[in-house]
N, C-alpha and C positions, 0 to 999 in steps of 0.2 A: 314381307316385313311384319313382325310384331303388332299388333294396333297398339298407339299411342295415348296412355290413360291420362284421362283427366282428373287431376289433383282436386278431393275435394275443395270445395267452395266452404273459406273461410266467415263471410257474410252471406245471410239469407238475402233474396230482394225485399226484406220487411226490414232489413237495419241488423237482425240479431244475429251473434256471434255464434258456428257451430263447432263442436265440441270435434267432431271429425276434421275440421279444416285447422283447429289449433293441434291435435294432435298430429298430423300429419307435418304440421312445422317445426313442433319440437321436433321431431323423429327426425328431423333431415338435419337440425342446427347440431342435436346431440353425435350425429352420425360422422359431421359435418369434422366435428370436437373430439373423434377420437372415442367415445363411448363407447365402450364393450356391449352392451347392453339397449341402444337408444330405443326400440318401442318400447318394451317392458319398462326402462324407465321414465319415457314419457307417461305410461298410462296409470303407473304407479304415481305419479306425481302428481297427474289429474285427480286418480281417487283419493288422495289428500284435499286437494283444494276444494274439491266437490264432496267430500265427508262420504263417500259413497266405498262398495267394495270396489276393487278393479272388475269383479264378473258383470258388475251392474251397468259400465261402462257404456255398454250395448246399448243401453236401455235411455240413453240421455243423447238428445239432439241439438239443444242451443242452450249455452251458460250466459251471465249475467256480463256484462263487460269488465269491470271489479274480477270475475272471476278469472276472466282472460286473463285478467293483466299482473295476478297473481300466479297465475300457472306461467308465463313468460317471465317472470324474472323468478322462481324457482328452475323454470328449463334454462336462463342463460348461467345462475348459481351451477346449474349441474355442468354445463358447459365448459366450465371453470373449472372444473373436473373435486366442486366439494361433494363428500361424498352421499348418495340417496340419503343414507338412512341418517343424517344430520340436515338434509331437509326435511325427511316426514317426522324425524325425531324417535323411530322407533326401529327395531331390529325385530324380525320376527327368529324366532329358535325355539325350536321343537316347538311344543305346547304354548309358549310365553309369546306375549312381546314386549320384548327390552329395553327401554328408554336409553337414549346412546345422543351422546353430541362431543363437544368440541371439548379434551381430556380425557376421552377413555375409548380401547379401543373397539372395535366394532367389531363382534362375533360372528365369528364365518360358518357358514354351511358343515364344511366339513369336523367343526368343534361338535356338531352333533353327534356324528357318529362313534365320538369319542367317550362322550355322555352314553351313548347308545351302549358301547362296550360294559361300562363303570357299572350300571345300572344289572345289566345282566349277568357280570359277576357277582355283583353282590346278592342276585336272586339266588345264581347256582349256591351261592355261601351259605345261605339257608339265616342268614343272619337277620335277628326279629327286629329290632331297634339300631342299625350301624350307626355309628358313629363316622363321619364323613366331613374330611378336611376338604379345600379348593383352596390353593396357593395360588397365587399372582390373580386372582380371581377379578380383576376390571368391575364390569359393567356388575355381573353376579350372573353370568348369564348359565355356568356350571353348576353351579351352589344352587342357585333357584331350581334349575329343570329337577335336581337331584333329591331336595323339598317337596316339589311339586308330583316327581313322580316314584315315587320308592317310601311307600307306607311306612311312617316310624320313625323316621329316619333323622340323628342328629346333624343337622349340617353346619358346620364353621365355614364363613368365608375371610378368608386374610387379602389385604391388599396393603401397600405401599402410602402410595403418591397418590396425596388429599384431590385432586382431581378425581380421580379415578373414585376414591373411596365416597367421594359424595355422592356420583349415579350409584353405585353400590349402596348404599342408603339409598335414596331412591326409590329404588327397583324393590329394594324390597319391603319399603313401606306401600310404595303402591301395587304389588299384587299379595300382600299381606303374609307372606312366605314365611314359615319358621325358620330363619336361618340368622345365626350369629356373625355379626359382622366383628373383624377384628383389624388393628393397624400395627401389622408388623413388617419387618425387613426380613425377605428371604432367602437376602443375602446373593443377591445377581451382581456382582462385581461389574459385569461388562455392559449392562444397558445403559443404555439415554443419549451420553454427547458422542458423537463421531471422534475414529482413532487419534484426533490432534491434542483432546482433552480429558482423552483418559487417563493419561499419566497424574494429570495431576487430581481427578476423580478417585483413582485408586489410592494415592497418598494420603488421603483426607480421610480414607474408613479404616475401621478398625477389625483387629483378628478375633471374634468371639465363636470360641468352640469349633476352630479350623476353619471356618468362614469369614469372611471380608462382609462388615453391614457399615452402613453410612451411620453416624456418632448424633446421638440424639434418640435415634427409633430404637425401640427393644427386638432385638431378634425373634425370629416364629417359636424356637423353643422356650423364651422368654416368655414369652406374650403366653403359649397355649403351655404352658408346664404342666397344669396340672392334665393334659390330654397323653404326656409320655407315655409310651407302649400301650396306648387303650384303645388307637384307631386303627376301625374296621377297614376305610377307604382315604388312599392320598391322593385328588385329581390335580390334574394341571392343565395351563397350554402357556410354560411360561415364555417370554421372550428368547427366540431361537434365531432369528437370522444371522449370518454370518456377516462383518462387517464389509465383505466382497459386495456384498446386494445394494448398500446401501444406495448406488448410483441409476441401478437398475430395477427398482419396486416403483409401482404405477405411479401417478402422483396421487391419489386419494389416500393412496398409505404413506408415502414421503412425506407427504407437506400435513394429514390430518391426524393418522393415528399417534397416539404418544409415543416418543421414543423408546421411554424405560419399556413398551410393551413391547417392542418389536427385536430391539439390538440384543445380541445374545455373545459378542465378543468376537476374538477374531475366526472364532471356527466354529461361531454360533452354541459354543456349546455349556457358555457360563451359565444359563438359565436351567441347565437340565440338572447340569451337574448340583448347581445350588437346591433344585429341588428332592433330588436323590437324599442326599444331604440331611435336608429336613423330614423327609421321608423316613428315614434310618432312625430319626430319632421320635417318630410319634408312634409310628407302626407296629400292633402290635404284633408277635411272631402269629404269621397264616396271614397277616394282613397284606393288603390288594395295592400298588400304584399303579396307576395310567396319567402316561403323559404324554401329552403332544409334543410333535419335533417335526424340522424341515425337512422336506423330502428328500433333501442329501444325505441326512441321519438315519437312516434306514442301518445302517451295521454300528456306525457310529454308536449310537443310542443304546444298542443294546450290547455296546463291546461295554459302555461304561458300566452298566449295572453289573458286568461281567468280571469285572478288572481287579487289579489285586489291590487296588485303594485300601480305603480303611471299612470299607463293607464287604472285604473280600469275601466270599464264599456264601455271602448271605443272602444274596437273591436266588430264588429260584422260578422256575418257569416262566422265563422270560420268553415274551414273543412279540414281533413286531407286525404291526397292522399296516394295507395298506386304506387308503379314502377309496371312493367311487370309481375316481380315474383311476387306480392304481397306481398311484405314490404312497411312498413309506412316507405314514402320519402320524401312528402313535404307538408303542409301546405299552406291553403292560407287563407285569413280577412281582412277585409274593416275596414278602420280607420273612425271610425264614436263617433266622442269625444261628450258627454251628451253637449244640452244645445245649437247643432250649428246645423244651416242648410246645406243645399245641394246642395253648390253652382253649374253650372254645371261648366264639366271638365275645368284647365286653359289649355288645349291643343284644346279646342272646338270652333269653332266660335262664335262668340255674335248672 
C-alpha cells in the first residue's frame, strides 16, 4: 500500500498560522467546488492577500491570522465559483495587467494569440505609424497590448456598455497607454438578453446604414467618421456564442461576464457579422481585420467574409487560425473592394 501522507499542519505548536496548511485547504474546498484550477488558484489568491509573487510562495512559512482569514473567505468567494481575476482584480495579458471586475468581460488566454497575429501583420505591412481600431473592446485589453507593443501606433478603442467603458478608461489611465477611447454601437443586434427578450430588443433599434444599433448611441461609423477608409488594422473578439451555449458555459461566465460580451445570437454569429460591417467601412483598401470567433466558426467565419453580402468580392486572403489546442479561433482578411488601388498605408510616410 501507498504510504499515507500527512496533511500539512495548519497551526504551529507556537499558536501561528502556516501558509502550507491554509493552502492545502483551500485546494481541497476549491477542488471540493468543482474548480478547474484549485492549487493554482489557491496559491494565486494567497499571493494577493500576502502581496507577494506566486514564485515567492515557497519562501513564506506562517501568515498573520487577519491574513488567514482573508485568504479563506476569498477561497470560499472562489468556491462560489466568482471568478479569480474579480478577486485579485487583475487579468494578466500579454505584457499588461488588466484591471477586470464585475461589467466587463475577462480576457482570455487565448485573445492573446490573436493580438499576437494582429501585431505581426502589421510588422509584415511595413506600416510606420498604423492606424488601429479594437471593436467591442471591454476591459482594453487588445487596444492596450497593441499601444503597448507596436511602435507608433494610433490605437482607437470603441466600446458600448458604460460598464465595460469605465474599466476601459481605467485601464488606460492606469498604465498611461496612448489609446483613444470611444463610445459607440457596433451594432450586435443579438447580444445581452436571452432568446425570450430579443424580440422585443430587436424592436427597439433602429436600421442605420444596413445595421441594427440600439437609439440614443451613434454608431462606430458615426462616432470614427472622420477614420473612413484610413485604417491600417480592424481587431475584435466581438460577442460570438451561440444562443445554444447559453445553458452550458461554466458558471463564472453565466452568472459574471456581461451578457452583451458573450451572446452573439442564435448562430452566434451577429457579433462577427456586425464587425465585418464596420470593418468594410473604416478599412482602408490592403487594410488587415482579425477577429475572434467560436470554435464552431471555423468555416462559418470565413464563408461570411466570403459571401456575396454587400462586401461581395472584397475580402481577400482570408484564413482562419486555430488557438494552442487547436480550435478555430480567429480569422483574419484584407479589405481589398473590386475596382481600387493600393494605396500605401495612411499610417506610412510619403
Amino acid at each position: 500500500m501507498p504510504p499515507v501522507r500527512t496533511p500539512p499542519a495548519a497551526v504551529t505548536s507556537e499558536g501561528q498560522v502556516t501558509l502550507a496548511g491554509e493552502l492545502a485547504a483551500a485546494v481541497a474546498r476549491l477542488a471540493a467546488a468543482g474548480v478547474a484550477s484549485p492549487r493554482g488558484d489557491a496559491e494565486q489568491l494567497a499571493a494577493h492577500v500576502l502581496d507577494v509573487s506566486r514564485g515567492r510562495l515557497a519562501l513564506v512559512e506562517v501568515i498573520s491570522t487577519s491574513a488567514a482569514q482573508e485568504l479563506r473567505h476569498l477561497v470560499e468567494r472562489r468556491a462560489d465559483r466568482v471568478p479569480l481575476q474579480h478577486l485579485t482584480g487583475l487579468a494578466g495579458f500579454r505584457r499588461l495587467d488588466i484591471a477586470v471586475g464585475p461589467g466587463v468581460f475577462i480576457p482570455r488566454p487565448e485573445t492573446e494569440w490573436v493580438v499576437e497575429e494582429a501585431i505581426r501583420l502589421l510588422r509584415v505591412s511595413g506600416a510606420v505609424r498604423p492606424i488601429c481600431v479594437d471593436l467591442c473592446a471591454g476591459s482594453g485589453a487588445i487596444a492596450l497590448s497593441l499601444a503597448d507593443e507596436v511602435r507608433g501606433a494610433e490605437v482607437h478603442a470603441v466600446e458600448l456598455e458604460p460598464a465595460a467603458l469605465d474599466w476601459l478608461r481605467r485601464n488606460v489611465g492606469r498604465t498611461g497607454l496612448p489609446v483613444r477611447v470611444h463610445q459607440a454601437d457596433v451594432g450586435v443586434v443579438g447580444a445581452g438578453p436571452p432568446p425570450a427578450s430579443a424580440a422585443s430588443t430587436r424592436s427597439a433599434a433602429e436600421p442605420v446604414g444596413g445595421v441594427l444599433r440600439a437609439p440614443g448611441v451613434l454608431g462606430v461609423l458615426g462616432v470614427l467618421g472622420e477614420l473612413a477608409g484610413r485604417v491600417d488594422l480592424v481587431v475584435s473578439n466581438p460577442p460570438y456564442l451561440p444562443d445554444h451555449e447559453r445553458s452550458r458555459v461554466e458558471p463564472e461566465v453565466g452568472r459574471h461576464d456581461p451578457p452583451a460580451a458573450l451572446w452573439g445570437g442564435p448562430d452566434g454569429l451577429d457579433g462577427p457579422r456586425a464587425v465585418v460591417t464596420a470593418a468594410a467601412g473604416l478599412l482602408r483598401p490592403g487594410g488587415l481585420l482579425v477577429m475572434e470567433h467560436a470554435d464552431e466558426h471555423g468555416q462559418a467565419v470565413p464563408a461570411l467574409l466570403a459571401s456575396g453580402g454587400p462586401w461581395s468580392g472584397s475580402w481577400s486572403d482570408i484564413v482562419d487560425h486555430p488557438d494552442l489546442a487547436g480550435r478555430d479561433r480567429f480569422v483574419t482578411a484584407r479589405w481589398d473592394p473590386p475596382g481600387r488601388g493600393r494605396p500605401g498605408s495612411a499610417g506610412e510616410d510619403a
